[in-house]
C-alpha positions as CSV (number, residue, x, y, z in Angstrom):
1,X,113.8,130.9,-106.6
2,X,117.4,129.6,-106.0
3,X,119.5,130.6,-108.9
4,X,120.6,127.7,-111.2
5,X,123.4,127.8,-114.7
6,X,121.0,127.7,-117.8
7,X,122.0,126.7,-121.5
8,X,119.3,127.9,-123.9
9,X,119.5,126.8,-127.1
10,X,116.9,128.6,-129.7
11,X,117.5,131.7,-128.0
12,X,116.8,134.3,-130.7
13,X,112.6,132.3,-131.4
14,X,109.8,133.2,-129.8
15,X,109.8,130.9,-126.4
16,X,113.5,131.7,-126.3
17,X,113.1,135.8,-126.4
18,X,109.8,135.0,-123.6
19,X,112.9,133.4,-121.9
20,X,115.4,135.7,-122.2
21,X,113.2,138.6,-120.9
22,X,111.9,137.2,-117.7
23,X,115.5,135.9,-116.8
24,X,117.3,139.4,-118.2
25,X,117.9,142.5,-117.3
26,X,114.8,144.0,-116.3
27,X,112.8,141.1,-116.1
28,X,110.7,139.1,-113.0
29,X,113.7,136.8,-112.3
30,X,116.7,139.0,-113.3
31,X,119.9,138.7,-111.3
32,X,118.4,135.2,-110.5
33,X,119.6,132.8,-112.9
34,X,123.0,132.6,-114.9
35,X,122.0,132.2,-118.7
36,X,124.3,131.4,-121.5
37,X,121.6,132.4,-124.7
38,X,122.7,130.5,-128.2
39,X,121.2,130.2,-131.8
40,X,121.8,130.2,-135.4
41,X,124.2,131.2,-136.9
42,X,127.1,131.2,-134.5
43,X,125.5,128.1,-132.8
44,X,123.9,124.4,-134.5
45,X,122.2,122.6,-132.9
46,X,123.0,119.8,-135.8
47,X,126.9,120.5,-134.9
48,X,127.4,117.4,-132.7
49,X,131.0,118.5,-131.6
50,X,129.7,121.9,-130.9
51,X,126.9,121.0,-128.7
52,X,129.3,118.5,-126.8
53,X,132.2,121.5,-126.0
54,X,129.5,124.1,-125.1
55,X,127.5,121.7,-122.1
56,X,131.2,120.1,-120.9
57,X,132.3,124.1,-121.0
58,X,129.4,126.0,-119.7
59,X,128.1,123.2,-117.2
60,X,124.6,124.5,-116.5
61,X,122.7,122.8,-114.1
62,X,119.9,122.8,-117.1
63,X,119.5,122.6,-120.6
64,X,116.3,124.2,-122.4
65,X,116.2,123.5,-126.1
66,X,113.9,125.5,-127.8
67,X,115.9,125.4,-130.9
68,X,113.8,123.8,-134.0
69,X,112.7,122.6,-137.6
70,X,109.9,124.9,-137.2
71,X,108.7,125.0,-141.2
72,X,105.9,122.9,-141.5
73,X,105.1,122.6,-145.1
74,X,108.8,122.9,-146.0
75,X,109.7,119.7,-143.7
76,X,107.5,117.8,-146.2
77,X,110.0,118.4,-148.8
78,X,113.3,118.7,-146.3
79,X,112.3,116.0,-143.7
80,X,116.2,114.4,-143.5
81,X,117.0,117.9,-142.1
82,X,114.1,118.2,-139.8
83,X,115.1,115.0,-138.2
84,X,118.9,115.9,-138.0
85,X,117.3,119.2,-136.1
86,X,114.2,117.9,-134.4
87,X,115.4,114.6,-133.5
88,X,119.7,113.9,-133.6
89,X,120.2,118.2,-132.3
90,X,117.8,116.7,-129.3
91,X,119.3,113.6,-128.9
92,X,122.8,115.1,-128.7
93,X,122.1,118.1,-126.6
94,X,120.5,115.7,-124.1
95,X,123.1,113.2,-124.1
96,X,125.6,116.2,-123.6
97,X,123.3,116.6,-120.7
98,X,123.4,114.1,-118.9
99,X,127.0,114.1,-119.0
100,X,127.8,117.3,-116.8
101,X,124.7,115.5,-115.0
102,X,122.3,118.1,-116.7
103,X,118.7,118.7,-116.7
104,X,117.1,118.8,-120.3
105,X,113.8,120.3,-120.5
106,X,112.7,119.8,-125.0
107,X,110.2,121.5,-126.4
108,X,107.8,119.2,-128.6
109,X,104.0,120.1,-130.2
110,X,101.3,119.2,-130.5
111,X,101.5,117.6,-134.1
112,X,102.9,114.4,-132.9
113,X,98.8,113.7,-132.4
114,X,96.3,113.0,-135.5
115,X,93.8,114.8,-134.7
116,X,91.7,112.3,-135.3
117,X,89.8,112.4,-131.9
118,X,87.4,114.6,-131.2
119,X,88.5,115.6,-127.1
120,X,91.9,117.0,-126.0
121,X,94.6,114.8,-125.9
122,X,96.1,113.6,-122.8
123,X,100.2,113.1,-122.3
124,X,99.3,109.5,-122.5
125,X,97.6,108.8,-125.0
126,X,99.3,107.1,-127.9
127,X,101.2,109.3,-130.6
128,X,100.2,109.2,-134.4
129,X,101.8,112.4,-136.2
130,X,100.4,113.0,-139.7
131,X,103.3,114.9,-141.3
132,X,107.4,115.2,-141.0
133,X,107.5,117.7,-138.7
134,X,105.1,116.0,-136.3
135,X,107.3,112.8,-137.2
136,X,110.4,114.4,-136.6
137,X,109.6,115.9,-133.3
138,X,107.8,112.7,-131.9
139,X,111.0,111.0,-132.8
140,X,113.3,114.0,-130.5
141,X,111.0,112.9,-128.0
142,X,111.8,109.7,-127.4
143,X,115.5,110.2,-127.7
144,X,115.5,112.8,-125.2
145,X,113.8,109.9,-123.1
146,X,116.0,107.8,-123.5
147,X,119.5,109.6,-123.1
148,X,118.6,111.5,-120.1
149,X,116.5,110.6,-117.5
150,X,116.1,114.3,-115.8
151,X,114.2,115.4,-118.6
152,X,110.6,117.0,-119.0
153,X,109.3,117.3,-122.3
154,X,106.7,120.2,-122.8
155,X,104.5,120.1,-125.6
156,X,102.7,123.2,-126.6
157,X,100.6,124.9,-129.6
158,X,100.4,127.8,-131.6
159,X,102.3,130.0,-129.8
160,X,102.5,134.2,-129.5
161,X,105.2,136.2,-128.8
162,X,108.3,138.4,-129.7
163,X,108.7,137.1,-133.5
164,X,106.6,136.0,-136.4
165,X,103.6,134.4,-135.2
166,X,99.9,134.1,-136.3
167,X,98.5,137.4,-134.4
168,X,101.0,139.4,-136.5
169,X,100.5,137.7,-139.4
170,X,96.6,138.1,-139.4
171,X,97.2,142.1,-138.1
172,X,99.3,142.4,-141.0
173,X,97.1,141.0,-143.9
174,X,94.2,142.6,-142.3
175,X,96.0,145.9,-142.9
176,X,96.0,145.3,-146.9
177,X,93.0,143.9,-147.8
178,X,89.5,144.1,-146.8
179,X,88.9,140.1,-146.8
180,X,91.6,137.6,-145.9
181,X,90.5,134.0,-145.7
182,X,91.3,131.2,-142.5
183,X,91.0,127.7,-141.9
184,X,88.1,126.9,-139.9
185,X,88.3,123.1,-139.7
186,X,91.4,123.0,-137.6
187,X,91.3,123.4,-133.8
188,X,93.9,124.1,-131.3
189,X,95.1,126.4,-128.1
190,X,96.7,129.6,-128.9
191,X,99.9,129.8,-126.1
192,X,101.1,132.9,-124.8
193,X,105.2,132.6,-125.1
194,X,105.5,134.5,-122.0
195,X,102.9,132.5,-120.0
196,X,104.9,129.1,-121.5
197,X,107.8,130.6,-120.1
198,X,107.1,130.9,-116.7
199,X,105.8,127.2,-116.5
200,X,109.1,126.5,-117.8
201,X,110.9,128.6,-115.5
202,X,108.7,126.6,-112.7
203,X,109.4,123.1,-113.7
204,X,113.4,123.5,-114.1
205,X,113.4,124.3,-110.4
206,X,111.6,120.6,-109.1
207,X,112.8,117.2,-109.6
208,X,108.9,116.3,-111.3
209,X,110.2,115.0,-115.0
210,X,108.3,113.6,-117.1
211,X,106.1,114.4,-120.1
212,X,103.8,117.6,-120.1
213,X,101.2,119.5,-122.5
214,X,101.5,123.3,-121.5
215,X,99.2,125.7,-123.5
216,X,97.1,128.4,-122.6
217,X,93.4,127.3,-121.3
218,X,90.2,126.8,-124.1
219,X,90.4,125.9,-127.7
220,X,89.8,127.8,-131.1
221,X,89.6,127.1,-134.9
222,X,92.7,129.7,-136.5
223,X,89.4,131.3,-138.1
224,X,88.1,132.1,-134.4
225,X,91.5,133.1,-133.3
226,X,91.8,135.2,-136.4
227,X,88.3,137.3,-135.7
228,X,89.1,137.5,-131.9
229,X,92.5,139.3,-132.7
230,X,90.7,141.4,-135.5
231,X,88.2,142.2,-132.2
232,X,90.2,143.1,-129.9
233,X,92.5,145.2,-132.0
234,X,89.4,147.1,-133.5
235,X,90.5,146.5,-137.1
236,X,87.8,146.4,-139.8
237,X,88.3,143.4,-142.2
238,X,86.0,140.5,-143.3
239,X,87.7,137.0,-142.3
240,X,86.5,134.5,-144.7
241,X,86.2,130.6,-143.0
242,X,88.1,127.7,-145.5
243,X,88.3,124.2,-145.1
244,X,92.2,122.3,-145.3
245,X,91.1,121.2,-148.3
246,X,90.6,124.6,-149.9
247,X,93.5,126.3,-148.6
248,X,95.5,123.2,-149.7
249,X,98.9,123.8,-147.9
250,X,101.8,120.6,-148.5
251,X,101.9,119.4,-145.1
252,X,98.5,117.7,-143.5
253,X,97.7,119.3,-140.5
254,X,95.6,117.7,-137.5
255,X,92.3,118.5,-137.2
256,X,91.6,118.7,-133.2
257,X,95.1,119.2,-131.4
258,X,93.6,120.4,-128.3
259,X,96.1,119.6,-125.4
260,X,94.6,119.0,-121.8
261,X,97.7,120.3,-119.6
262,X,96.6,117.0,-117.8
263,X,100.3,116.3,-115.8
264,X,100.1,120.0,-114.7
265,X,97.0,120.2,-113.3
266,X,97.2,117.0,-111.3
267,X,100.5,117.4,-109.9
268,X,99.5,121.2,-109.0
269,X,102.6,122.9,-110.6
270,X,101.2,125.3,-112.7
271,X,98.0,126.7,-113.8
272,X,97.7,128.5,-117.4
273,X,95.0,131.4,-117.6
274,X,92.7,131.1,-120.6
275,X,94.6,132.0,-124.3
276,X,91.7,135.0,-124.8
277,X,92.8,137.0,-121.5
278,X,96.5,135.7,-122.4
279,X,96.3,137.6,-125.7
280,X,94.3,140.6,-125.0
281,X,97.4,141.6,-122.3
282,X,99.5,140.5,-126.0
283,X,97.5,142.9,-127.6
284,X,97.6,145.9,-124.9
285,X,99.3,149.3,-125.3
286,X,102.6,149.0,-123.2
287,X,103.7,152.7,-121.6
288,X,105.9,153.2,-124.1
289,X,102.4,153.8,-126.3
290,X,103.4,150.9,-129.0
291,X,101.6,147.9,-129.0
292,X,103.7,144.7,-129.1
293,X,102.5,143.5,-132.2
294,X,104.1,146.4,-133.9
């Protein structure tokens, strides 16, 4: 793989540590690519002058923004903010791209759907997000599209890695009590952060841009994600199904946000494994004889 200048914004999240450690020291492409890491709070992605100096003085040959309004519920109450992140942070960093004649690869989601169909959704088929996070990202989208041309836009699902995520969460709860309660109504693709990375790591090295859904392979309900990682771990505790209504959260959430990595497949760049094998190797004792979810 010929070794290219990347600017990764976000760096200190869960795609950006997946990042980090296949392009560090140590990791499957170390020594490879040059990689200038930034994130909160030394670097804002909603500092516009900021973003401008850092692409015009690092001039990377690509720009991968995992930096994000991540809070769901909270963007309900906060959505200004979420745009300025989601949307203007995108737009800028993109334009700043295309400037030093950049790549931008933008992480997006799969909440710029409804839910409302009942198959997984292909990159073309129309977006209808239900809430302000969904908004604001299907809104960094289209900026990104139009300020940069050498872009590909990713979008992706309920991702696990190196940071708060699901899998620890449910580990956690499981720990303290002997029921914990999940939403069964709402289906999706748990993503392997590490298996997202090297899809990204592969399409920053062609000239195939466009728009992309990249999650792991199959589909789940977070209640049949939740009893698979109580499974596989071996941990005794009764997971209670809910419905969306029940549990009651601020922001409306999609019902079926299944992604078909449709571009992928047909173009032959990259093939994702299915999310169950993907998170029993999450799950697996490492040599050092902790498990990653620790």
């Amino acid at each position: 793989m010929t070794g290219v200048k990347i600017l990764l914004t976000g760096a200190g999240g869960q795609l950006g540590r997946a990042l980090m450690a296949q392009i560090g020291q140590g990791g499957s492409l170390a020594g490879t690519h040059l990689l200038l890491p930034v994130d909160l709070p030394e670097w804002d992605i909603t500092n516009r002058a900021q973003v401008f100096a850092t692409v015009r003085e690092w001039q990377p040959d690509v720009v991968i923004n995992c930096a994000g309004y991540t809070d769901v519920d909270r963007a309900e109450a906060e959505e200004k903010e979420a745009f300025r992140v989601n949307a203007l942070g995108a737009r800028d960093l993109s334009a700043a791209a295309f400037q030093v004649g950049a790549k931008i690869l933008q992480i997006s989601t799969d909440y710029v759907f409804d839910g409302e169909e009942t198959i997984p959704r292909r990159e073309y088929h129309p977006v209808n997000p239900v809430n302000a996070y969904g908004r604001s990202k299907a809104w960094g989208e289209r900026l990104v599209r139009e300020t940069n041309p050498r872009h590909f836009i990713l979008r992706t699902a309920w991702l696990f890695g190196e940071g708060r995520n699901f899998v620890r969460k449910i580990i956690a709860l499981s720990r303290e009590k002997e029921e914990i309660s999940v939403v069964a109504d709402q289906f999706g693709t748990p993503t392997s952060a590490a298996d997202l990375a090297q899809c990204i790591l592969r399409l920053i090295q062609t000239e195939s841009y466009g728009t992309y859904h990249a999650t792991n392979e199959g589909e789940s309900s977070w209640y049949s994600f939740a009893r698979r990682i109580l499974a596989l771990t071996g941990i005794e505790c009764r997971v209670k199904p809910v419905t969306s209504r029940e549990l009651a959260r601020p922001a409306p959430r999609p019902r079926y946000a299944v992604l078909e990595n449709h571009m992928l497949e047909v173009s032959g760049l990259f093939k994702f494994r299915h999310w169950e094998e993907a998170l029993a190797e999450y799950l697996q004792v490492e040599e050092t004889g902790k498990r990653v979810y620790q």
